[in-house]
N, C-alpha and C positions, 0 to 999 in steps of 0.2 A: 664214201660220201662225206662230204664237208659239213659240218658241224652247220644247223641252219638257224644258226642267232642272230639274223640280219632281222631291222623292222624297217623296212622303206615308205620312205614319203616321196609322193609324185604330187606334182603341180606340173602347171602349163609351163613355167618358167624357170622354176625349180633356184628362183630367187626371193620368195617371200614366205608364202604358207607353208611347204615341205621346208625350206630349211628353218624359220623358228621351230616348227614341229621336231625336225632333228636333232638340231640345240638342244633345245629344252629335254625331250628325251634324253638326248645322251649324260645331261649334266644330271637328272634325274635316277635314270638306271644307275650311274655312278654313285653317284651318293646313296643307294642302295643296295648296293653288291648284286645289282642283279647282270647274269651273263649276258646283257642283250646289247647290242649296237643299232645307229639309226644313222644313215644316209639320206639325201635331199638328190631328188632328178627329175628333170622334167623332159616331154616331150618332144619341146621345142625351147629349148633352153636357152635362156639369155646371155649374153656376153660374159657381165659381171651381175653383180649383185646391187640394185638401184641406191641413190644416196639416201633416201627418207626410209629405206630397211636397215642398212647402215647404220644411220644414226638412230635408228629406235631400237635395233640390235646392240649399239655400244651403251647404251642406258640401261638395257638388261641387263649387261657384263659380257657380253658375247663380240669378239673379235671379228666381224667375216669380210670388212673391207678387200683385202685379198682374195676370197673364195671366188673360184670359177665354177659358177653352176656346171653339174654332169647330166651327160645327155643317160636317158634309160634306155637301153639296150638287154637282152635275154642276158647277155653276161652279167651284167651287174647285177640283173634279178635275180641270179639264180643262188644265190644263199639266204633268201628270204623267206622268212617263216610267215609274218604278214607284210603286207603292203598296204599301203593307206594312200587313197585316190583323194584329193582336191576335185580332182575335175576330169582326168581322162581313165581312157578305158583301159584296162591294165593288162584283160583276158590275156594277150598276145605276147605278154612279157614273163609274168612271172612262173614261177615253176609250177609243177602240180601239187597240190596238198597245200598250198601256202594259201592263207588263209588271205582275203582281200575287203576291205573296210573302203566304205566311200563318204568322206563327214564332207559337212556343207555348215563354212564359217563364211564369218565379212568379208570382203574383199580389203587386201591391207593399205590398199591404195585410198582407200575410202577415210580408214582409222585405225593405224597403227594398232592403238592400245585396246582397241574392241576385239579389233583380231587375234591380237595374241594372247588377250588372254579369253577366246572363244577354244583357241586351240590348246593353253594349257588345262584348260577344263578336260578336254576329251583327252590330253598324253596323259593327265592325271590318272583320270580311267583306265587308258590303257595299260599304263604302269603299276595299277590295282590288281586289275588283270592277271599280267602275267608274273609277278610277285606270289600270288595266292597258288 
């Protein structure tokens, strides 16, 4: 069995909430030596990644201008240890045992800077978490 250090972030879109959430984890777990990885997917996935996440994403430091939101599928969830729900239901996706989280932040459409940092609050957390 494959080492299950995935944390997945699902959003509708898998262009705003899961991918800052992803970002931000990954630069996070990094900079703390911890073994975990974080991916952004959504249900219904968007093309690309919108311009006003884009540019509130390159103000952070984070690249994703190129990023093509991924669609979630059982494959992708299946080395997932948690998954972290925005908005849909994940029962159908993820593996057994993997633990599933459903946070409810702003819509980033609304404001950028409330959202994200609604959401570093709770990777904070999470990254508390699984450190301990």
């Amino acid at each position: 069995m494959p080492a299950r250090n995935l944390v997945l972030f699902v959003c509708l879109h898998a262009s705003a909430k899961s991918l800052i959430a992803a970002e931000y984890f990954n630069r996070r777990a990094a900079a703390q030596g911890l073994p975990f990885h974080a991916l952004s997917a959504g249900t219904d996935p968007d093309e690309s990644v919108p311009p006003h996440v884009v540019a509130g994403m390159r103000g952070d430091g984070y690249e994703v201008s190129d990023r093509r939101p991924l669609r979630l599928t059982k494959d992708l969830a299946a080395p997932a240890r948690i998954a972290v729900s925005f908005e849909p239901e994940l029962a159908e996706y993820v593996p057994p045992g993997c633990v599933v989280e459903r946070w409810s932040v702003p819509a980033v459409s609304d404001d950028y800077a409330i959202a994200r940092d609604a959401i570093k609050v709770r990777v904070d957390s999470l990254i508390g978490q699984l450190a301990s």
